[in-house]
Each structure stands twice: as C-alpha cells, then as structure tokens.
ChimeraX commands (.cxc) that place a marker at each C-alpha (Angstrom):
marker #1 position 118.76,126.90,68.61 radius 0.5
marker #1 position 116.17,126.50,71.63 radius 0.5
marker #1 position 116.24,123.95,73.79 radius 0.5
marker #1 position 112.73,122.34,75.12 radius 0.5
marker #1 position 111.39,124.20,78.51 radius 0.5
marker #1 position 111.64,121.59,81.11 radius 0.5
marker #1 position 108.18,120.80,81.92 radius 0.5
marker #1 position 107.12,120.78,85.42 radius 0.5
marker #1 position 106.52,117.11,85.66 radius 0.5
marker #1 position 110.16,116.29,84.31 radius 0.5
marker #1 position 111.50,118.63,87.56 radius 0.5
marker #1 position 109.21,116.46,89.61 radius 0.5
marker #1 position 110.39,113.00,88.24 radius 0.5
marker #1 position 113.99,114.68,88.24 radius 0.5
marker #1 position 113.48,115.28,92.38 radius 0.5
marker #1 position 111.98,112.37,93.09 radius 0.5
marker #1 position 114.70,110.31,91.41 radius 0.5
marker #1 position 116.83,112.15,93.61 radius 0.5
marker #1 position 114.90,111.44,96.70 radius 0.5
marker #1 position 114.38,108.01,96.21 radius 0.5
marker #1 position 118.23,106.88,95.20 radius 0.5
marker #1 position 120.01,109.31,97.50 radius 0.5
marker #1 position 117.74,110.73,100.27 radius 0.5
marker #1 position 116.60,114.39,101.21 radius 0.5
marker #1 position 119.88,115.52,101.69 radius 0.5
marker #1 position 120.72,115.09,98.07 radius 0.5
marker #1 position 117.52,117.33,96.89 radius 0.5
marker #1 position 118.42,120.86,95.91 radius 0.5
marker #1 position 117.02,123.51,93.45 radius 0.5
marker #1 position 121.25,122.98,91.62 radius 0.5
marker #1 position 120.67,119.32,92.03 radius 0.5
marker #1 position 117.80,119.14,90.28 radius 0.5
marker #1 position 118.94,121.35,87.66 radius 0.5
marker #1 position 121.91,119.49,87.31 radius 0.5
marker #1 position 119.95,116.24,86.75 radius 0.5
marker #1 position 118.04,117.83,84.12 radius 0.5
marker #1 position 120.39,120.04,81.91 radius 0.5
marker #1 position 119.13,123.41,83.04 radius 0.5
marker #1 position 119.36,126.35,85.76 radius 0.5
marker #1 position 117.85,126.43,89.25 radius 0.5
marker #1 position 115.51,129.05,87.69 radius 0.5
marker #1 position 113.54,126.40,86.07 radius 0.5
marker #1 position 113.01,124.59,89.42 radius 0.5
marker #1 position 111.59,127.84,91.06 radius 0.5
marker #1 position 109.95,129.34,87.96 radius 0.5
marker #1 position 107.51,125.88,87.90 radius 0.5
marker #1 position 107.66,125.68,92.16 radius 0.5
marker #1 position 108.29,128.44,94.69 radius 0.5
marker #1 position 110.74,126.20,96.97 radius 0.5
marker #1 position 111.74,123.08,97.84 radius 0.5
marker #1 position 109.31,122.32,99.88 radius 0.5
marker #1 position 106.28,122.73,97.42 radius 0.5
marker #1 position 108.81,120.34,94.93 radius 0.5
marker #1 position 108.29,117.53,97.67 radius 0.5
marker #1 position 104.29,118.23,98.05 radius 0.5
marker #1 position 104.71,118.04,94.35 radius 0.5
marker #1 position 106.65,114.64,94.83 radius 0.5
marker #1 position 104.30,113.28,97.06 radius 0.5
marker #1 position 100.98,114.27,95.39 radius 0.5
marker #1 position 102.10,112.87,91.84 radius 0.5
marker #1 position 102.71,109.45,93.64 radius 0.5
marker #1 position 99.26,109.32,94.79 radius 0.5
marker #1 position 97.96,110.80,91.39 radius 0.5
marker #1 position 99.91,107.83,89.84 radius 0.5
marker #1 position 98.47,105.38,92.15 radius 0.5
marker #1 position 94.75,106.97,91.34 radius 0.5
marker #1 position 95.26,106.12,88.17 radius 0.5
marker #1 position 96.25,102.86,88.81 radius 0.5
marker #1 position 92.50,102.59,90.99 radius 0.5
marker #1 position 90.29,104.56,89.13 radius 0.5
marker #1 position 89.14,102.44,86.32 radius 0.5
marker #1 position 88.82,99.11,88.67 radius 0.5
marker #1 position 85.15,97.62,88.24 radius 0.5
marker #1 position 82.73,97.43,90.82 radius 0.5
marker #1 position 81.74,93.36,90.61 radius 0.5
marker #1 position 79.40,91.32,92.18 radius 0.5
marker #1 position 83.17,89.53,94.18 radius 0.5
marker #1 position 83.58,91.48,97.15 radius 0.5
marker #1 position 86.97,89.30,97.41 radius 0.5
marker #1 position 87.94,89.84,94.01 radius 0.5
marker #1 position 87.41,93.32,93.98 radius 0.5
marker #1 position 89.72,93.84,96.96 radius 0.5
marker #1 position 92.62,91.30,95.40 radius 0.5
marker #1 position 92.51,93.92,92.07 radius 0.5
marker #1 position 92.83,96.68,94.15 radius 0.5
marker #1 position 95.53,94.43,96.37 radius 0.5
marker #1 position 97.47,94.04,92.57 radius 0.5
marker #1 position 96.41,97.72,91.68 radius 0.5
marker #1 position 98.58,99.28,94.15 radius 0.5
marker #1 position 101.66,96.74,93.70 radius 0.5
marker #1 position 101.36,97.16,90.25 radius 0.5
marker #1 position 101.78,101.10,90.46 radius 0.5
marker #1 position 104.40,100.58,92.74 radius 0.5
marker #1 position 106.50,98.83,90.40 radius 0.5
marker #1 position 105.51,101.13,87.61 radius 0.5
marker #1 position 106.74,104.21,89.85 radius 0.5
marker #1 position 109.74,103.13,92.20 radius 0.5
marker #1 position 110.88,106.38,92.73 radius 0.5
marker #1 position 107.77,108.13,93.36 radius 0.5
marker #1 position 106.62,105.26,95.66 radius 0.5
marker #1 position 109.51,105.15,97.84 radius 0.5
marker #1 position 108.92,109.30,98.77 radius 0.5
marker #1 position 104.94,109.09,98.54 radius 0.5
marker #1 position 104.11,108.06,102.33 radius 0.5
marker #1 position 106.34,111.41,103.68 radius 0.5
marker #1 position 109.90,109.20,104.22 radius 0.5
marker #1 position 111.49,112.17,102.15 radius 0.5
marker #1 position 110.98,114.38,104.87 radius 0.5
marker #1 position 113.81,116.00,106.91 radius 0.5
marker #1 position 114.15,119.34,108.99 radius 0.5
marker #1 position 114.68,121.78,105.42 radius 0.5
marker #1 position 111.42,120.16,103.73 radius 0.5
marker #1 position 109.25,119.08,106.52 radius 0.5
marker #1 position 105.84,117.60,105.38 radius 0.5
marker #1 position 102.57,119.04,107.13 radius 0.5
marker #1 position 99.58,116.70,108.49 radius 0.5
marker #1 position 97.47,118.04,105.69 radius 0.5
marker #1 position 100.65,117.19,102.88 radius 0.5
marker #1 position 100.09,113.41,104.51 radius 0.5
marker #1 position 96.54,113.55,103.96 radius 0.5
marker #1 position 96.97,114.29,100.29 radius 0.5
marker #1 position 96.77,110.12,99.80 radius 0.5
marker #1 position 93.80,109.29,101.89 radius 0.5
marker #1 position 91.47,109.87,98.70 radius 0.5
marker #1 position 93.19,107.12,96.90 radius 0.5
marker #1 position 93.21,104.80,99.62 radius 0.5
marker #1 position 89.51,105.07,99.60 radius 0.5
marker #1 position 88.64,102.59,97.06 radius 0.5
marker #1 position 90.71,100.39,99.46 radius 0.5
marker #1 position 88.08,101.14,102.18 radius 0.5
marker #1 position 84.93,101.03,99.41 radius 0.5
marker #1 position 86.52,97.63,98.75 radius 0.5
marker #1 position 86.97,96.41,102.53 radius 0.5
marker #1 position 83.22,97.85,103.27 radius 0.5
marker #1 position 81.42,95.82,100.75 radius 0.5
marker #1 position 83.88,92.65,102.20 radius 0.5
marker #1 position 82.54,92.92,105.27 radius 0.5
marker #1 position 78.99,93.70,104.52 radius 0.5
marker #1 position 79.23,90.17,102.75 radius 0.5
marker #1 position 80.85,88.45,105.51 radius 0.5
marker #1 position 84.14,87.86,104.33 radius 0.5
marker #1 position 85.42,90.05,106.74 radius 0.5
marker #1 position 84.27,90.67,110.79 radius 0.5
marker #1 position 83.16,93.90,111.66 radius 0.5
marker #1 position 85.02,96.18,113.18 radius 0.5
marker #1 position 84.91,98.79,115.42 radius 0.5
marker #1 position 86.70,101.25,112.86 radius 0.5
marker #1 position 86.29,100.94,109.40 radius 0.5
marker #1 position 89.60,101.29,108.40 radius 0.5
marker #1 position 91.20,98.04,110.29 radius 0.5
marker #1 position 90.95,96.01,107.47 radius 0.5
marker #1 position 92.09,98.92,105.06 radius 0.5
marker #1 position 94.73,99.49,107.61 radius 0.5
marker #1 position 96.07,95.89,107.62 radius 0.5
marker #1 position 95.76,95.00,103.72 radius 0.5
marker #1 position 97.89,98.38,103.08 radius 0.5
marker #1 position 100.23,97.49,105.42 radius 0.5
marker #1 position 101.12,94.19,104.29 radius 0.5
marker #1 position 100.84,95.17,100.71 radius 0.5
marker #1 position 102.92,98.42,101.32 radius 0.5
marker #1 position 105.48,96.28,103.13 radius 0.5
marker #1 position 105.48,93.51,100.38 radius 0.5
marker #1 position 106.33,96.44,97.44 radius 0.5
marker #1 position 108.71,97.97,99.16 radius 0.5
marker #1 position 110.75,94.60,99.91 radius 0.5
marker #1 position 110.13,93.30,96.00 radius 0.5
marker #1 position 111.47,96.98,95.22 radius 0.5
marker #1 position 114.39,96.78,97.22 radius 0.5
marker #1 position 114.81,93.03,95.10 radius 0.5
marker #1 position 114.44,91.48,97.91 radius 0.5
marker #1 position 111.71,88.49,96.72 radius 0.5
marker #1 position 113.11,87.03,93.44 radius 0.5
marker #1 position 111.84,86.57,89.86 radius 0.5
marker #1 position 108.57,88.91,89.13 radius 0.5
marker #1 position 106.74,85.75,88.47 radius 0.5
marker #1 position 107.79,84.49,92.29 radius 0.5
marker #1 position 107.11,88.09,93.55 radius 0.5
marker #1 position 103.40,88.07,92.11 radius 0.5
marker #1 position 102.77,84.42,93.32 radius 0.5
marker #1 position 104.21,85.48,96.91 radius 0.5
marker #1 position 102.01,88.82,96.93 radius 0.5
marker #1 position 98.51,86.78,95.82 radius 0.5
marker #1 position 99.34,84.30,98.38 radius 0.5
marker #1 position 99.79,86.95,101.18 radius 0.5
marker #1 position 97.06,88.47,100.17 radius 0.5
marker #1 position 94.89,85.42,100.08 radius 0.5
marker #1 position 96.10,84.42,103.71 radius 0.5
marker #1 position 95.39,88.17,104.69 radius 0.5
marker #1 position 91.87,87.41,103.98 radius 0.5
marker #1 position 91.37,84.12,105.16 radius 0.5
marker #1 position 92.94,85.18,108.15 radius 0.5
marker #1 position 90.88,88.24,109.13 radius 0.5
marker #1 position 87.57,85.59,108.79 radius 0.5
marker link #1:1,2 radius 0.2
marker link #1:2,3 radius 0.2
marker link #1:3,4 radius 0.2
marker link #1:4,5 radius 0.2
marker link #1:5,6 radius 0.2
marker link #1:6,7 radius 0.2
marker link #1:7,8 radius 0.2
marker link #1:8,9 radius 0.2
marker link #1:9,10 radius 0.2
marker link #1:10,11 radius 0.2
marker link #1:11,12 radius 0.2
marker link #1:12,13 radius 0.2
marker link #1:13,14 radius 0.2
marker link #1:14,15 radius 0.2
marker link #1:15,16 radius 0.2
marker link #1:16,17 radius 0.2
marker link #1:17,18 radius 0.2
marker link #1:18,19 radius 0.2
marker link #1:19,20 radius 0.2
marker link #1:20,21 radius 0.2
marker link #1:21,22 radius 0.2
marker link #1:22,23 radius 0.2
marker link #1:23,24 radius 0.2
marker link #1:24,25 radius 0.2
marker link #1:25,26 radius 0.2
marker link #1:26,27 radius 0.2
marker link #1:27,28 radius 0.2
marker link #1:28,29 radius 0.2
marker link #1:29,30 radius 0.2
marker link #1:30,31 radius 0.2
marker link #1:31,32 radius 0.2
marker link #1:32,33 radius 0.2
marker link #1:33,34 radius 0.2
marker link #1:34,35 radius 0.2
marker link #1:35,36 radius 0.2
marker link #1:36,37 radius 0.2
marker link #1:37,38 radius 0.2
marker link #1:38,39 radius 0.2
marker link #1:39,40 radius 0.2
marker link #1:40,41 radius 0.2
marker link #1:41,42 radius 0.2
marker link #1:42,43 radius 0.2
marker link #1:43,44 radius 0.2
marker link #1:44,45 radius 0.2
marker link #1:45,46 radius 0.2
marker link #1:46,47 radius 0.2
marker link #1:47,48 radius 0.2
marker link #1:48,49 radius 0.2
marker link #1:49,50 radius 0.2
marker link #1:50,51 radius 0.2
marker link #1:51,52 radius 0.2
marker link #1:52,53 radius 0.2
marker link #1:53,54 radius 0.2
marker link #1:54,55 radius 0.2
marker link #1:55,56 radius 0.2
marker link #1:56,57 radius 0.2
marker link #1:57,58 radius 0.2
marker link #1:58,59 radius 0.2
marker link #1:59,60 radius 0.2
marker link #1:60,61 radius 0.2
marker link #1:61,62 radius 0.2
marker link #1:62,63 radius 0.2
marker link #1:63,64 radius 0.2
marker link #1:64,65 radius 0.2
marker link #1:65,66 radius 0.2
marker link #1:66,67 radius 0.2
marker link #1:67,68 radius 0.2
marker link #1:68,69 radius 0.2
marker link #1:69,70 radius 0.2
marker link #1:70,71 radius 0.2
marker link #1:71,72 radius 0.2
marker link #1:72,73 radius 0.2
marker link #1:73,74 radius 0.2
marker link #1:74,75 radius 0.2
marker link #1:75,76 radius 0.2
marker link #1:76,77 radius 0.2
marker link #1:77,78 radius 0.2
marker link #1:78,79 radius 0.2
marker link #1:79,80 radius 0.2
marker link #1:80,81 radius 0.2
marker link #1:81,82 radius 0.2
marker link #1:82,83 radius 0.2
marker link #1:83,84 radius 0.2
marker link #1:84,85 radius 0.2
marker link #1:85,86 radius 0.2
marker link #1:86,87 radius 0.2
marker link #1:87,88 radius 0.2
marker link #1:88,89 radius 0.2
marker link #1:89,90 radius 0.2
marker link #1:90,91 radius 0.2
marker link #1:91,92 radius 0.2
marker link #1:92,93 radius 0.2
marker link #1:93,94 radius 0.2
marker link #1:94,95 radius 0.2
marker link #1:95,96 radius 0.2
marker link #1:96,97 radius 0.2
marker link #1:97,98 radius 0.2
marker link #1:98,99 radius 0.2
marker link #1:99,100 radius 0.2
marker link #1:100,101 radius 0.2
marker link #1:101,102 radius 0.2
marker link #1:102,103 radius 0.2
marker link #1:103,104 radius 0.2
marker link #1:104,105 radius 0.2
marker link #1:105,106 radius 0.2
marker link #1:106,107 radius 0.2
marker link #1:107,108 radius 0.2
marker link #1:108,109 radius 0.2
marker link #1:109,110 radius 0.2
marker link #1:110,111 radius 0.2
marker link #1:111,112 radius 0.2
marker link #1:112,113 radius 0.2
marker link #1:113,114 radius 0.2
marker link #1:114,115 radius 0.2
marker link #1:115,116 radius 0.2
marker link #1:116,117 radius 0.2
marker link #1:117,118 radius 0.2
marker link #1:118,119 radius 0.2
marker link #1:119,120 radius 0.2
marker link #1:120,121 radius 0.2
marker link #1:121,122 radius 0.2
marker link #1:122,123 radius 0.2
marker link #1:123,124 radius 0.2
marker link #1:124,125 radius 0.2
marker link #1:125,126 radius 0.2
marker link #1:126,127 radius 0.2
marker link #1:127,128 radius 0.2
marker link #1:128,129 radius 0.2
marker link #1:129,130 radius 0.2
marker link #1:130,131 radius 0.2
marker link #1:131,132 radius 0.2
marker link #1:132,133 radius 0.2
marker link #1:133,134 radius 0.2
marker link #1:134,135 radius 0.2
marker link #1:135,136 radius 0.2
marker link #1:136,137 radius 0.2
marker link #1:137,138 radius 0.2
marker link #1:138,139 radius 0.2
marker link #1:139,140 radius 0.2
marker link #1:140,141 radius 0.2
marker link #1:141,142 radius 0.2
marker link #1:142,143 radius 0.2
marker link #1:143,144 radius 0.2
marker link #1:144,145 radius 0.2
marker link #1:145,146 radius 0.2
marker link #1:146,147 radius 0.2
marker link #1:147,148 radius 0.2
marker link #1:148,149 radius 0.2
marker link #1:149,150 radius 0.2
marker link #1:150,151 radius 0.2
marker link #1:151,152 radius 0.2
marker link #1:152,153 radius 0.2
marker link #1:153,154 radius 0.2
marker link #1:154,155 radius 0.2
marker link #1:155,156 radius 0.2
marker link #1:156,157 radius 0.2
marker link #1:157,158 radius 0.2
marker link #1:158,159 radius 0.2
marker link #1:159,160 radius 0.2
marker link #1:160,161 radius 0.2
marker link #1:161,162 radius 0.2
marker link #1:162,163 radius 0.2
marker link #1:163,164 radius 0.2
marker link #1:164,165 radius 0.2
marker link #1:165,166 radius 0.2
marker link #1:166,167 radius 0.2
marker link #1:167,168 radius 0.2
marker link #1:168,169 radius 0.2
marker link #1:169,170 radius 0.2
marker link #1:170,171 radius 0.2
marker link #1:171,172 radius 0.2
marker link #1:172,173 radius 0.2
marker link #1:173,174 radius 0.2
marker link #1:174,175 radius 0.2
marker link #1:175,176 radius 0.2
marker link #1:176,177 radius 0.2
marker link #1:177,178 radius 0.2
marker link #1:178,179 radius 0.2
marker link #1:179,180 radius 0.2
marker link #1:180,181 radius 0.2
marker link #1:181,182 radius 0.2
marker link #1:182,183 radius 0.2
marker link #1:183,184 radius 0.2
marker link #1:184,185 radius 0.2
marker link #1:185,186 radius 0.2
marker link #1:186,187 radius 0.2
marker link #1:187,188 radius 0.2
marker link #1:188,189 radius 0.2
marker link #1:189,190 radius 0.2
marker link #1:190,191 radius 0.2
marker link #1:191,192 radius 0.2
marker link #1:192,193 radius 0.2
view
C-alpha cells in the first residue's frame, strides 16, 4: 500500500519544529526525515539543500503573518487601525510558535547562513505596519519623524519582544497576556505623542 508523498509544506513545518525546539544544530536533511516518517530524498526532492529549507522556514513565517495582515480594514481610526495590526501580529505569533521563533533569521548558524536579501523577505509584511504608522502621524497621533520607519521600528519591537516573552510563558493566563499587550501598546502610543 502507498503511503502519502510528504508535501513540501509538512518538510517545512517538520524543520521549523526542529529549529524552534532544538536550534540549528539539530536541523538535518535525516532529521527531518526522521521527524516525518520518510527518507532524506524527500527533503531534497521538494528543496535542493538545507539552506533553501531555512529560506523556506523563514518565508512561510512571513507568508503566515501576511495572512494574518492582509484582510485588516482600512478605517477612518488611525489608532485603531494600528492596535489591529498591533493584535494581528501577536495573534499570528501565537498561531505559529515555531515558525515565529526562526522567522527574524535567529536560525542562522555557519552551515545555513541567511543572506541580506533572505532578511528582507519580511519587509513586505511589515508594511501595513508602516501604512498604519503613516496615516497615525498624518493625523497627529504620532510626531513626525525624520525616518518613517521609527514608529514602525518601535511598535515592532515592543510587540516582537512582548510575543516572544508570552511564547516562552513568561506573562501568565492568555486573558492577562492580551490585557498586558493592549496596555503596552496603548502606552506605546501615548507615549510617542
């Protein structure tokens, strides 16, 4: 009897499971495999080496956290608009902890090394961060800046920080984690007036 093919999106889940509960050294073409029930052939018949695996990692996270962003309205709430995108990106996080933890290029190591261009594969979905910061500004919730992205900058810091610490369990109940987040958030904003 035949088995399923292993698609190429299990072999990506598969590595970044890997990745993000045991680090680069753990990630291997038998590793994989292993994780999945097949041969190594599978890993290199769907990517031509490890390396394009972790691009593979890394640009599903972001295509996660697109989807996550793509449907959020445009509204006449500058501040509300940037607070959904603000829950958008913790909510994806949560969705996808193992593809979050290797999507910002921590995954990297001397036998997989990310390129500047693999880092740039996020900076489209960060953009409806910057859309979002733009029109908060332009209504004067925000200063101006001398860059446009210092506001972007800041809000994805502290929300990348936040995620990463409720991840690691670090913050309590979800309903206490969600409270804590809006509140940053808020304070973020009121802050930057």
């Amino acid at each position: 009897m035949r088995t399923p093919r292993t698609t190429a999106d299990e072999v990506v889940r598969a590595a970044a499971t890997l990745l993000a509960t045991q680090g680069p050294s753990a990630l291997s073409a038998r590793r994989v495999a292993t994780e999945l029930g097949t041969s190594t052939m599978t890993v290199y018949t769907h990517f031509g080496s490890m390396t394009d695996l972790v691009r593979a990692v890394v640009a599903e996270g972001f295509h996660q956290l697109d989807l996550h962003l793509e449907d959020l309205p445009i509204t006449n709430d500058p501040r509300a608009d940037l607070v959904a995108v603000a829950r958008a990106y913790r909510a994806n996080g949560l969705e996808n902890p193992q593809l979050y933890a290797v999507m910002f290029g921590g995954i990297a190591d001397d036998t997989s090394p990310l390129t500047p261009e693999d880092r740039r594969v996020g900076e489209n979905s960060l953009t409806k961060l910057l859309e979002a910061t733009k029109r908060a500004v332009a209504a004067g919730l925000l200063p101006e800046e001398s860059h446009q992205w210092e506001h972007a900058r800041r809000l994805w810091a502290v929300g990348h920080g936040f995620v990463s610490l409720e991840l690691a369990g670090l913050l309590g109940s979800p309903e206490r984690a969600e409270a804590s987040f809006l509140a940053v958030v808020d304070a973020l904003l009121a802050h930057s007036r």
